[in-house]
N, C-alpha and C positions, 0 to 999 in steps of 0.2 A: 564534191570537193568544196571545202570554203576560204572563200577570199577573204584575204587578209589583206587589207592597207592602210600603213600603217604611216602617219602625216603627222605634221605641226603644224598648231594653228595658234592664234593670238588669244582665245578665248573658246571658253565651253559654247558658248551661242554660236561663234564661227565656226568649231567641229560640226555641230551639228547640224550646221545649215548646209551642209555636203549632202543630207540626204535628199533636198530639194531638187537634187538634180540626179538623174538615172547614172549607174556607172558608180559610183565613188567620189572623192576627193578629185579634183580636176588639177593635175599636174602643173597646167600653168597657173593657176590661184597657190597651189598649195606643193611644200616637198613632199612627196610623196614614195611610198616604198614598197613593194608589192612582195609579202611574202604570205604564199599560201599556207593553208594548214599550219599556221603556228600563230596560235589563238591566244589572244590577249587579258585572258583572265587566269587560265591555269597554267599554260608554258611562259605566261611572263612572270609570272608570282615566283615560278621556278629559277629564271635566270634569275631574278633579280636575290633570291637565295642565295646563288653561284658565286653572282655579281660580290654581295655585299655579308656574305659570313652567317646570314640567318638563317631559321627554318622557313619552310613554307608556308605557314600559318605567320608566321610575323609578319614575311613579305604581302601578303592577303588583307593581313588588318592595318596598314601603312594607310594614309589618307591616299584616294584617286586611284587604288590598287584596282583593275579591273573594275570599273564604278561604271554600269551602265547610264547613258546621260542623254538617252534617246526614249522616246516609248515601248515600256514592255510589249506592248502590244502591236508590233509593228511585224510586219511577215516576210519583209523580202532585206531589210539590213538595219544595224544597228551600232552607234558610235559608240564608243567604250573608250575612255581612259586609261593612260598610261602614267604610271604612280611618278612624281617627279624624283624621288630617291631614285629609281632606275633610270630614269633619264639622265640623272647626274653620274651616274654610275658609267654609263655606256662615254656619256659623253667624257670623262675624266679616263677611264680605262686605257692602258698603253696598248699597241700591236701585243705585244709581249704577253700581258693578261687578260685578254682576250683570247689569245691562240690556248692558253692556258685553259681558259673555261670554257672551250670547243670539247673539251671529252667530256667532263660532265654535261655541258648542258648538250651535247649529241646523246646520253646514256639517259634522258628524259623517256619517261615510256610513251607519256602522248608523240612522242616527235621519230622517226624514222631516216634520220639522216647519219651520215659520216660525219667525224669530228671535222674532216677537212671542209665539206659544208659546211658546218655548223661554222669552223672560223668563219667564214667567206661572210654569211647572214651576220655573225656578231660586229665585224668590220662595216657592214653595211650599216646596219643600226647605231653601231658608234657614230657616225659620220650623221645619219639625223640626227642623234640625238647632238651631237655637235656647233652643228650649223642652227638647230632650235636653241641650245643657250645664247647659244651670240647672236639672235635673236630673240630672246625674252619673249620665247614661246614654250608650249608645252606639246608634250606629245600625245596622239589619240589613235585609236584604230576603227575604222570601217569596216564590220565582218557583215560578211553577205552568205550567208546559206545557199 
């Protein structure tokens, strides 16, 4: 199974200084959001399609789109970015469009969930990504193999 946690930080040096420490992002440093298996380079490139009217490949080539910002060459976790277009996206999106984009983005083939899941996670992430703009942060994810 891989962890996903998914945080706001004030800067790409402060995501990644989470890895200094076993475990992840440290809940009381950092907002933090734990959703498993839903990986931050190809299911969020996807939402962020959902989110914002594009293809996949658009959402992919956006600045900060899945951008590893840790060492390739690291064996047990790695920080990766979250594009700030989807962070602005989540964070602006109503209840309403949101629940809206719980079918498609549950109809994701990496992802194995109910749209009614799928609303519950998009409400969840709205809400980082919410509380990070009104704090003039960005958003990152901690995936651990």
């Amino acid at each position: 199974m891989v962890m996903c946690e998914y945080f706001s930080a004030v800067s790409d040096e402060a995501a990644v200084g989470v890895l200094d420490v076993p475990g992840g992002p440290d809940p009381s440093v950092f907002d933090v959001l734990s959703l498993k298996d839903i990986d931050p380079v190809v299911v969020m490139a996807r939402l962020e399609g959902i989110l914002t009217d594009c293809t996949y490949d658009e959402a992919r080539a956006r600045p900060r789109s899945g951008q590893l910002l840790s060492d390739p060459e690291a064996e047990a976790a790695f920080v990766i970015s979250v594009s700030d277009t989807l962070r602005d996206a989540l964070a602006t999106a109503s209840g309403q469009r949101l629940d809206l984009a719980a079918g498609p983005f549950a109809a994701v083939e990496e992802l194995r969930f109910t749209p009614t899941k799928m609303s519950e996670v998009l409400h969840r992430l709205s809400g980082l990504a919410r509380r990070a703009t009104a704090q003039n942060r960005r958003l990152y994810c901690w995936w651990a193999l």
